[in-house]
N, C-alpha and C positions, 0 to 999 in steps of 0.2 A: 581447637582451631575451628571459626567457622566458616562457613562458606565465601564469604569475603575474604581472608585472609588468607587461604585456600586459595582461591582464584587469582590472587595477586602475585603468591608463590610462582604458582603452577604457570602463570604469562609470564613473569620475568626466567623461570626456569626455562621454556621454549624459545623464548629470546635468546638465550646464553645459546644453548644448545646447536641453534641455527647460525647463528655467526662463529661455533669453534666448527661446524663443521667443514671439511675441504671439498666446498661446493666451489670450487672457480675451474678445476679440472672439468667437470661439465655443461660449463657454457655462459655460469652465471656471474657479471661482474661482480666487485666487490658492493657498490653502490646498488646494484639488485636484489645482493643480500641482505643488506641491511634493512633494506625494505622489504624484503618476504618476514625478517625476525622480528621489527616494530609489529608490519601488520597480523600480524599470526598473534603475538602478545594482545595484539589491542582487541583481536577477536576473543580470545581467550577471556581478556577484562569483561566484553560485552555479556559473554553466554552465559559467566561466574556471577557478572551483575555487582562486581568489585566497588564501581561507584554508580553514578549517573549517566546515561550512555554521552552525555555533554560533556560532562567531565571527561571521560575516557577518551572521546574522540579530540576534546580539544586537546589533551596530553600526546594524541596520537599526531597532530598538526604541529606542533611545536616541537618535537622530539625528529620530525622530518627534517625540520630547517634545519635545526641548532645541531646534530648528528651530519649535515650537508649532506644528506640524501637527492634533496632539490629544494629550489628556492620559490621565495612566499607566490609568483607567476604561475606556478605548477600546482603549489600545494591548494592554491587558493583559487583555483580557477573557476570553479563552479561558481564564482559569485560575477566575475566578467565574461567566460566563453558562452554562458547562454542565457537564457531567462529564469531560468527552472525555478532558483531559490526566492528570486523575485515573486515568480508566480505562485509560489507555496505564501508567500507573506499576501499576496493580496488573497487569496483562496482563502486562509484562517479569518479574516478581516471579513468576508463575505458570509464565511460559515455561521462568526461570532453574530452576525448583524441577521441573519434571517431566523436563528436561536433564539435573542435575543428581545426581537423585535414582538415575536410571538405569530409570525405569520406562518412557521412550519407548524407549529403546535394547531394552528389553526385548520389548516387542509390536513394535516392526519386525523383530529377528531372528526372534520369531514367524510372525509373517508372512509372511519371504521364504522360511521352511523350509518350510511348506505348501504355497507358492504357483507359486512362481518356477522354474522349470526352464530360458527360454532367453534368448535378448536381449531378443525381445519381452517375454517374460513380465518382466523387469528394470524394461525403458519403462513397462509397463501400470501394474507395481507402482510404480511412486513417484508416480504419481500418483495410486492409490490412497490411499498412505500420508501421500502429502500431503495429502488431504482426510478421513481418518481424526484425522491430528495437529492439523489446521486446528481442532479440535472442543475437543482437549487444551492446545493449544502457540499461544496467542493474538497470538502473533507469525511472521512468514514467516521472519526469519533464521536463529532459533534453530532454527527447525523445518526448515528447510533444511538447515544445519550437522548436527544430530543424521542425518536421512535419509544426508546424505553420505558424514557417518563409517561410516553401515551398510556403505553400497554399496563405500566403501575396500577393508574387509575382505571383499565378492563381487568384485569386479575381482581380487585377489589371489587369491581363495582357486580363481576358476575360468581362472586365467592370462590373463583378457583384456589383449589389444595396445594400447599408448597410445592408440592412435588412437580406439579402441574406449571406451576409458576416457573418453577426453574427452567423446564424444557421451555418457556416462553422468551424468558430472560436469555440464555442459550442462544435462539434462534435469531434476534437482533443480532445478536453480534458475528453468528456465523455466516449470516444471508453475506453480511457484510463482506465477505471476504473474495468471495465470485460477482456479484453485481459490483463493483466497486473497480472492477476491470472493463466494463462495458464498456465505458463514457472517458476518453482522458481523463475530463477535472472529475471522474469517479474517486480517486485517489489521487488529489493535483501533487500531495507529497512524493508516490512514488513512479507514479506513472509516466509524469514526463521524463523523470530522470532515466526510466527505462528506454524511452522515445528518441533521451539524448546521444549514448553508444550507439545508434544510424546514422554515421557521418555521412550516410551515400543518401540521405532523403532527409527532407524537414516533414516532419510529422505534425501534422494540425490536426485540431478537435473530429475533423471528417474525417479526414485520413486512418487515426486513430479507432475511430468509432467502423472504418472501413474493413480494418486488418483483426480488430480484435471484437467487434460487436458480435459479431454471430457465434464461433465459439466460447466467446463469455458469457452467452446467454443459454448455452448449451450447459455449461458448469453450472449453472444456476440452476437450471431445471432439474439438472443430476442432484443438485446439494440438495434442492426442496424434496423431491424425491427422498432421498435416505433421511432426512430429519423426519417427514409422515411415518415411515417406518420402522425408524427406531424409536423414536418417542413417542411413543402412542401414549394418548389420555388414560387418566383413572380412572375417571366418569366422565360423562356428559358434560357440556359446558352451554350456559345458556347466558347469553351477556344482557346486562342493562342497560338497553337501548336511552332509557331516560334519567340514567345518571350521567351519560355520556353526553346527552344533550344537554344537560345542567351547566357541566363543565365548557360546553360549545357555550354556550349562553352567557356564562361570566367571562368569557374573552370580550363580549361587548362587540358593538361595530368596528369594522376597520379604522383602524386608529391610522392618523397622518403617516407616522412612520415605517406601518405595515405599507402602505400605497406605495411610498417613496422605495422603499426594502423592494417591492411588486416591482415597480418600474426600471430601477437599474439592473434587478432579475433580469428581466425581457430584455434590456438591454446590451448586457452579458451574453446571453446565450443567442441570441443574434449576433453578434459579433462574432461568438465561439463558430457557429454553424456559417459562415460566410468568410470565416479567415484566409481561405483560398482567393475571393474574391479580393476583397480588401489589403490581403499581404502583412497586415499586424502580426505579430505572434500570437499567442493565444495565452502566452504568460504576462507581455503586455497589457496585453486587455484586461487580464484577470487586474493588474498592479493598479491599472488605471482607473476601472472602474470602482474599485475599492478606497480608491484616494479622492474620487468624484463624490463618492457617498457620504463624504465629510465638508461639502461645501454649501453655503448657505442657500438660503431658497431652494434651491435644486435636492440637497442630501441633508447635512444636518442630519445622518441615520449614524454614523460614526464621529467619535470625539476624543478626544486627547486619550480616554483611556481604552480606548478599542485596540490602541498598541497594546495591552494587557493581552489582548486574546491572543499575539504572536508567542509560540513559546522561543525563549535564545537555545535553548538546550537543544532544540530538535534542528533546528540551521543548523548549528555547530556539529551536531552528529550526522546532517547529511552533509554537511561538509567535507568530514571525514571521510565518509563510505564513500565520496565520490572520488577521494583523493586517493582511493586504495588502486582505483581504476587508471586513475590519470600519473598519477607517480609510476606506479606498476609499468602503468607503458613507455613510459621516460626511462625508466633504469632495465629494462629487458627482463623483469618479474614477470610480467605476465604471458612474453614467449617461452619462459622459461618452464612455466609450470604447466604449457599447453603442452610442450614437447617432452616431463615430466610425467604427466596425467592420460594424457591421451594418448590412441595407439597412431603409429605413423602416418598410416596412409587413414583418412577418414573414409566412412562408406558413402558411395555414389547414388544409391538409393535415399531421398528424403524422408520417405518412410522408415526406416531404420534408423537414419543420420537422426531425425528430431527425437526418438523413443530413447538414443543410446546420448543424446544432452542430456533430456529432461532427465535420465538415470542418475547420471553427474551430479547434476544442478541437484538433484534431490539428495544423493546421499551426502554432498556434502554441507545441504543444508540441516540436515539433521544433529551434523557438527556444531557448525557454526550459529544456526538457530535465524541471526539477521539476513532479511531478505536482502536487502540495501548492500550488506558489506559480502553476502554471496554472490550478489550482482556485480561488484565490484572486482573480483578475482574471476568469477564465471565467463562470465562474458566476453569480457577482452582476450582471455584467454581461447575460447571457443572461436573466435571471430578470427584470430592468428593460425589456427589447426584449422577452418576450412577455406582458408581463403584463396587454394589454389581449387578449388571446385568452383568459385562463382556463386556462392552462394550470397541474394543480398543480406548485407547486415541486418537492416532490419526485422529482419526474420529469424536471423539465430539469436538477437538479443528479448523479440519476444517469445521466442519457444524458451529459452533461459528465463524471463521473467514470469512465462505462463503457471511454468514448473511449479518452480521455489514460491510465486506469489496463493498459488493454491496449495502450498501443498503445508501440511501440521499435524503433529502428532501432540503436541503439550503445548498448551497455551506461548510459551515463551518462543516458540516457530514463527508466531506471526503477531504482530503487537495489535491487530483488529480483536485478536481472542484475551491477549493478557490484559491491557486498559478493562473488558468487560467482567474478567475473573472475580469473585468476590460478593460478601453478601449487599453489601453497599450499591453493587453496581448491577450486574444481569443476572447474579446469584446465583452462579452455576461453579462448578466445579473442575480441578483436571480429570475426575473420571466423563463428564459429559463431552471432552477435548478429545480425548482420546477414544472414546466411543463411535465418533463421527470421524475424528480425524484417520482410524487406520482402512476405512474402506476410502478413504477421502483418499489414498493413495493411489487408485484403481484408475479414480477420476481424473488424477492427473495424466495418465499416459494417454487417457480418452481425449481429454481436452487438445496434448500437443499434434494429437491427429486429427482430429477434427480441424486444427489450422490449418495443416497442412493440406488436407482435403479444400478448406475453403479459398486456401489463396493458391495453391490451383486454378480455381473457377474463377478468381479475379484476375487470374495475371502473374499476382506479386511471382510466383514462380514458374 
C-alpha cells in the first residue's frame, strides 16, 4: 500500500469514525458533525498528499453541498464576501508580468553587482532582494524562482562547491517565509485571507504593514541570523563581478514592456500605500491594475495567455480552506472545538494568552501540516474562546497566523519550503528543513511577543 492509498483509507477511516461517534450529548449539532468528519478527512487527504490539494478541496466543496451540510452561499463565499480571491488572480497576473517581462531579473543582477562580494554578503542579499521583490512580485513563488535563477548564475560564475550551493538554494526559499509577512501583497495568497477573520477592522496594505511590519522584520533578522550560523561556507567564496555584468548586459536596454511593467508597478503601490485615502480595497487594485496591464497603448504587458500564469488548483484549494472557517461557523464546529480544545476560562494576561495560541496554532499544525486549513479551524475557534475578554480580532487571528505561517519543521509545513525542495529547484533537502526548522520553533513564540509588545505601543491593545 502506498502512501496515497494509505491516506485515502486513513481520511475516509476518520470520517466514519467521527459521524458514529455520540458527539450530539456535548453540544455539537448533527450538521456540525458532519462538518468536523468532511473536514478532518479532507485534512487527512491534504498532509497524505492522496491527490492534488485542488482536487481534494474541490471534493471537500461538493461533498458540503450534496451531504447538505450548507449551501453553495456558505460554501462559496470567499468568492462574493471579499476581495481576497480576486486579489490573489490579479497578484499572480502582476508576479507573472514583472518575471516575465525581465525587469526583476534586471534590478537583482543590479543589485548583486554593487553589493555582493562574499558568502555572507550572498545570505545578506537575498534577503534583502526578497523584501525589495515582496513590494514588486506579490507572490513568494515567483519571487523565489526569479531570485534563484539569479543566484544560479553566481554559484557558477564564482565556482561555489555543491555543498555551498545548496545552503544558497536553502536560503531563497527560507528568507521566504518571514519577509513575506512584512508587506500584505508579501504573500497576497495568504495574507489577506488572514486579514479576512477581522470582522471588527478592514485591513489595508498600511494597516497591515502597521500591525505586522515590525515583528516580521524581527523574524527575519532571527531567520538570517541562524541561516549564518548554521550554514557556514566550505571555503571562501569570491564572485565574478564580470560575468555577472555579462549577463546584466545581454538584458539589453529597457525594453517597452519593462517601462510599462515599471509604471503600473509605481502605480500599484501607490494605490496600495494610499488605500486609506482613496477607500479602494487593495484587492481591487491589485484585480484592476492587472487587467489595465492588458490594454492597448497604455499595457499590452499582459495577453490572453497571462490567464496561464493563474493556477485553478490553488483558488479551488483556497476556496476550500476558507470554507473550513466559514461552514465551521454556520453549523457550531468551530464553538465546538474552542470549547473542546481550549480550557474554560482563557488567561487575562496577553502575554500568556498569545504564548498559549501560538502553542495551539503550532501543535496542531504539525498535524495538519496546511497553514490555510489550520487557519481555518484555528482561528474561528480561538476568536469564539476569547471573546468575552475583549480581545480585538484582529489580533488573535494574526498571533494564529504569525505562529503556523513561521513556523516548519519538514518542508510539507509550509509550501514556500516544499515548491523549493528538490534538485531541480533550490536543491536542498528535508535535512536542510529540519535543521533550520527545529530552532525556527523558539522564533516563533519570540515573534508572537514581540507583537504583542508592539501593538501595545500602537494602541491595537
Amino acid at each position: 500500500m502506498n502512501k496515497k492509498t494509505g491516506g485515502l483509507i486513513a481520511g475516509i477511516a476518520v470520517a466514519v469514525i467521527i459521524m458514529l461517534l455520540p458527539l450530539s450529548g456535548s453540544g455539537l449539532e448533527p450538521a456540525g458533525q458532519k462538518c468536523l468528519a468532511l473536514s478532518l478527512m479532507t485534512v487527512v487527504f491534504w498532509a497524505t498528499g492522496v491527490a492534488q490539494s485542488g482536487f481534494v478541496g474541490g471534493l471537500y466543496l461538493i461533498l458540503l453541498i450534496v451531504w447538505g451540510v450548507a449551501g453553495p452561499d456558505a460554501v462559496f463565499k470567499a468568492w462574493y464576501g471579499s476581495s481576497t480571491m480576486w486579489m490573489i488572480i490579479g497578484a499572480y497576473m502582476i508576479a507573472g508580468a514583472v518575471k516575465d517581462s525581465g525587469l526583476g531579473e534586471r534590478i537583482a543582477y543590479a543589485f548583486i553587482k554593487k553589493f555582493v562580494r562574499s558568502y555572507n554578503g550572498i545570505i545578506v542579499s537575498i534577503f534583502i532582494l526578497t523584501f525589495i521583490m515582496s513590494v514588486m512580485i506579490p507572490h513568494p513563488w515567483p519571487r523565489a524562482f526569479l531570485i534563484m535563477s539569479v543566484m544560479a548564475v553566481v554559484i557558477k560564475s564564482a565556482n561555489i562547491p555543491k555543498v555551498d550551493a545548496v545552503k544558497i538554494g536553502f536560503t531563497v526559499f527560507a528568507s521566504s517565509v518571514p519577509v513575506s509577512l512584512i508587506f500584505l501583497t508579501g504573500d497576497s495568497t495568504i495574507n489577506p485571507l488572514a486579514a479576512s477573520y477581522a470582522a471588527d477592522i478592514n485591513v489595508g496594505w498600511i494597516s497591515w504593514f502597521k500591525y505586522m511590519g515590525v515583528p516580521a522584520i524581527v523574524a527575519s533578522i532571527i531567520t538570517l541570523g541562524l541561516i549564518l550560523v548554521l550554514f557556514k561556507p566550505s571555503q571562501p567564496v569570491t564572485i565574478n563581478l564580470e560575468e555577472i555584468e555579462e549577463k546584466q548586459k545581454a538584458l539589453g536596454s529597457l525594453t517597452t514592456i519593462e517601462k510599462r511593467t515599471a509604471i503600473w508597478l509605481v502605480i500599484a503601490v501607490v494605490l496600495w500605500l494610499t488605500d486609506s485615502v482613496h477607500g479602494i480595497n487593495v484587492g481591487w487594485v491589485t484585480l484592476g491594475v492587472a487587467m489595465c496591464m492588458s490594454l492597448p497603448l497604455v499595457g499590452e504587458v499582459l495577453t490572453p495567455k497571462s490567464w496561464g500564469q493563474v493556477p485553478v488548483h490553488v483558488l479551488v484549494f483556497l476556496t476550500s480552506a476558507m470554507a473550513i472557517g466559514t461552514v465551521g461557523g454556520q453549523t457550531g464546529m468551530n464553538a465546538w472545538i474552542a470549547d473542546t480544545i481550549l480550557p474554560s476560562k482563557m488567561p487575562e494576561n496577553m502575554f500568556v494568552l498569545a504564548i498559549m495560541i501560538a502553542a495551539v496554532a503550532v501543535v496542531v499544525h504539525m498535524f495538519m501540516g496546511s497553514v490555510i486549513a489550520v487557519m481555518g479551524v484555528v482561528i474561528p475557534s480561538v476568536l469564539v474562546a476569547v471573546e468575552p475578554l475583549g480581545v480585538p480580532a484582529i489580533a488573535v487571528a494574526l498571533i494564529v497566523y504569525a505562529a503556523i505561517a513561521s513556523h516548519y519543521i519538514l518542508p510539507f509545513h509550509h509550501l514556500n519550503m516544499l515548491v523549493g525542495q528538490g534538485e531541480e529547484n533550490g536543491m536542498y533537502t528535508q535535512k536542510e528543513t529540519i535543521r533550520l526548522g527545529v530552532p525556527l520553533t523558539v522564533v516563533v513564540f519570540i515573534l508572537v511577543i514581540v507583537e504583542v509588545i508592539w501593538w501595545n505601543i500602537i494602541g491595537l491593545l
